[in-house]
C-alpha positions in Angstrom: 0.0 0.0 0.0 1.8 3.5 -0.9 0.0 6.5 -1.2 0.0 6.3 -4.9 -2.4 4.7 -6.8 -0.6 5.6 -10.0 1.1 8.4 -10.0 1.8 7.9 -13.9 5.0 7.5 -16.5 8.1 7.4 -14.5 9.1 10.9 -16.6 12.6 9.3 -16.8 12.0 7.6 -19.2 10.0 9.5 -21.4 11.7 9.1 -24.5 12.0 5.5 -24.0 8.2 5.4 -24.1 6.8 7.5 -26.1 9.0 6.5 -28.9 7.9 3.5 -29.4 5.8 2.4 -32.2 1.6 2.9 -31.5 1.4 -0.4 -32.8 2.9 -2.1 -30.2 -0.1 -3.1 -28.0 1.1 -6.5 -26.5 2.6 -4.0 -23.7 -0.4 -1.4 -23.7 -1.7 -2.3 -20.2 -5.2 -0.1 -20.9 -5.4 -1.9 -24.2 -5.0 -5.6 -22.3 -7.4 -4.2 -19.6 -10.1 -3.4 -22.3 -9.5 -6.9 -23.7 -10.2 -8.5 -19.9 -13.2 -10.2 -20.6 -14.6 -10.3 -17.1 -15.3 -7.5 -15.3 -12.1 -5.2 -13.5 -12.5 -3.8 -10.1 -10.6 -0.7 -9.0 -9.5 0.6 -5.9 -8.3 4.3 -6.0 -6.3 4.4 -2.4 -4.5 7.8 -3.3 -3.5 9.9 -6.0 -4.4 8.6 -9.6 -2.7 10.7 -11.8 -2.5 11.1 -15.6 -1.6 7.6 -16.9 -3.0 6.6 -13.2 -6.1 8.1 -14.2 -6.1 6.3 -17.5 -5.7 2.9 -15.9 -8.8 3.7 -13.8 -10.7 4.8 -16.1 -10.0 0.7 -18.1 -12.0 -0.2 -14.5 -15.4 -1.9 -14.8 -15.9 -0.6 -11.1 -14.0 2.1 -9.6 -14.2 3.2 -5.7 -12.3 5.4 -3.9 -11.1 6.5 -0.7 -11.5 9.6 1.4 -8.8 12.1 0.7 -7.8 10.2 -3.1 -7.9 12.0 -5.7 -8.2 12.0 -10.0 -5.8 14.6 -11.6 -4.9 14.6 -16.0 -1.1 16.4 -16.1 -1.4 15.7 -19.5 -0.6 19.5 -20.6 1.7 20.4 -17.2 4.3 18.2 -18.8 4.0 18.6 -22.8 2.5 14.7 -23.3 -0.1 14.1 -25.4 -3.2 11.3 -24.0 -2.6 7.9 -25.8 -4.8 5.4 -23.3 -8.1 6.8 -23.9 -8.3 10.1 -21.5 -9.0 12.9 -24.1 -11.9 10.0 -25.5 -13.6 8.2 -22.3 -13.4 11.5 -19.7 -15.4 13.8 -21.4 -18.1 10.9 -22.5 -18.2 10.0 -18.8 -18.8 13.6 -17.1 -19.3 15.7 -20.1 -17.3 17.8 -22.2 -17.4 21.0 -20.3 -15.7 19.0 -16.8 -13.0 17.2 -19.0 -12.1 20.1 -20.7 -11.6 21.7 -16.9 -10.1 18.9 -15.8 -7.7 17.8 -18.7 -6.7 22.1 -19.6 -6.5 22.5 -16.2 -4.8 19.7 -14.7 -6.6 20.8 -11.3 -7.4 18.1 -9.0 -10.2 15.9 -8.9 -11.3 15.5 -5.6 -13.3 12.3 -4.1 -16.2 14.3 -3.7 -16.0 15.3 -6.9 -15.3 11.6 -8.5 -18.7 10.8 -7.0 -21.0 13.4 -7.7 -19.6 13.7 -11.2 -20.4 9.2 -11.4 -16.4 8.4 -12.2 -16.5 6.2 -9.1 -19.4 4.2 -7.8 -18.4 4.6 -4.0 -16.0 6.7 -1.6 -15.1 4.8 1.7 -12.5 5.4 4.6 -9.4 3.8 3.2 -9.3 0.3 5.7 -12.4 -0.2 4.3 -12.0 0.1 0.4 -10.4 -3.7 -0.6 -12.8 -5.2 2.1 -15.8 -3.6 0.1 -14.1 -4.8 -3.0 -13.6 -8.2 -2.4 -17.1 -8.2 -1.3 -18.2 -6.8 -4.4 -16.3 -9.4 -6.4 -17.9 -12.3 -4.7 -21.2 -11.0 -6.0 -19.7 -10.9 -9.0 -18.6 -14.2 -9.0 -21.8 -16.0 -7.8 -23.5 -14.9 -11.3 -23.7 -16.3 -14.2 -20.2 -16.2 -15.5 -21.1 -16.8 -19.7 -24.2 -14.1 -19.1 -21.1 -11.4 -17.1 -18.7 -11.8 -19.8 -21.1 -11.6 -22.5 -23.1 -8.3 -20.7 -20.2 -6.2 -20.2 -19.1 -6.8 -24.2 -22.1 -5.8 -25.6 -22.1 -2.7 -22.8 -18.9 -1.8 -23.8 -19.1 -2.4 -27.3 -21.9 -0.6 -27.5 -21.3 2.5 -26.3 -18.8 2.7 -29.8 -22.2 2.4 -32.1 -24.9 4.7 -32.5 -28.1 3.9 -30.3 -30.0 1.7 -32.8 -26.9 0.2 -33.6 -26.4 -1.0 -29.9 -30.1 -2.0 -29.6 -29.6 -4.6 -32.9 -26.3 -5.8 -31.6 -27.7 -6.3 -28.3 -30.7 -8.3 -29.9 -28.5 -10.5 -31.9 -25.9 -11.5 -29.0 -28.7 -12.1 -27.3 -30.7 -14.6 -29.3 -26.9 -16.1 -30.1 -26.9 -17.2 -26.7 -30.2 -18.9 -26.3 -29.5 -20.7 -29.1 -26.4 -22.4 -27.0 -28.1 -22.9 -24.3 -29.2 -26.7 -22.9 -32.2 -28.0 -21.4 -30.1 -28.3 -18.1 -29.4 -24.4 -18.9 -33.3 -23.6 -18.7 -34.3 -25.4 -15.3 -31.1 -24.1 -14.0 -32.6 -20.7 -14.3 -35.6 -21.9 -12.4 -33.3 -22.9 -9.5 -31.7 -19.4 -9.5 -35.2 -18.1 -9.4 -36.3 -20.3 -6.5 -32.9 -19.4 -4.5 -30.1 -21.2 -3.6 -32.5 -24.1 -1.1 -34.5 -24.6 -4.2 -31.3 -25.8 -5.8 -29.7 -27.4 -3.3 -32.9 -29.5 -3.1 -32.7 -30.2 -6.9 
């Protein structure tokens, strides 16, 4: 535990990294993070800053803790966004509080992260990886095929326009009834009954 989150690109090395060829993804830990098929929970326990912020913004579920904080340096030290910043911030809060936040590079507070929606929770640090770990065993206990296959078409379809979304979400859907069993169908009557029901059967 540091008081970091991310505090970005070690600076150092700046050359090194931004040199390097935009094609090059197998190292692009946003781009990896996007591919995750399952869903990603974050835990902001400080400062998240710049590249940090990009990271958390890859999240499927972001909380924070008191006193952490969101802040895009992006323009304090000449870099240019390449992770998704200038692209996911403004479609998140708006364009008027990216362009505040990114032209800026003033802090985003906690208090800010949740009344803007960038994080889903703000809690006293001891208690932020308890609440997370609870959160991911209610993940877990779903339906795993039915997670994986909800946060695609969420996340794919925010890229289309509406309509778009609304046929692609039709089509996945009806793809995956069709693979689905006999066994599949009553086990969704156990779910409904709750976990005695199925026990039982």
């Amino acid at each position: 535990q540091g008081r970091a989150f991310c505090a970005g690109i070690d600076l150092t090395a700046a050359q090194e990294v931004f040199r390097s060829s935009e094609a090059e993804l197998e190292f692009d830990v946003v781009h990896q993070m996007e591919r995750c098929p399952f869903p990603i929970i974050g835990c902001i326990n400080g400062a998240a800053i710049t590249a940090g912020f990009e990271i958390a913004l890859a999240c499927d579920m972001l909380m924070m803790a008191e006193g952490a904080y969101f802040a895009d340096t992006h323009c304090k030290f000449g870099i240019m966004p390449s992770w998704g910043l200038s692209q996911k911030l403004p479609r998140l809060v708006g364009a008027n509080r990216a362009r505040w936040a990114s032209l800026s590079a003033e802090r985003i507070s906690h208090e800010q992260a949740l009344a803007w929606g960038l994080v889903h929770a703000v809690l006293p640090l001891e208690q932020l990886v308890p609440r997370a770990v609870e959160l991911a065993c209610r993940v877990v206990a779903l339906v795993p095929q039915v997670v994986k296959g909800y946060k695609s078409v969420l996340n794919d379809g925010l890229q289309v326009p509406l309509g778009q979304g609304r046929e692609m979400e039709r089509q996945r859907a009806f793809a995956y009834y069709a693979t689905l069993t006999e066994e599949d169908f009553l086990e969704m009557k156990r779910r409904l009954r709750g976990p005695k029901a199925r026990a039982k059967l």
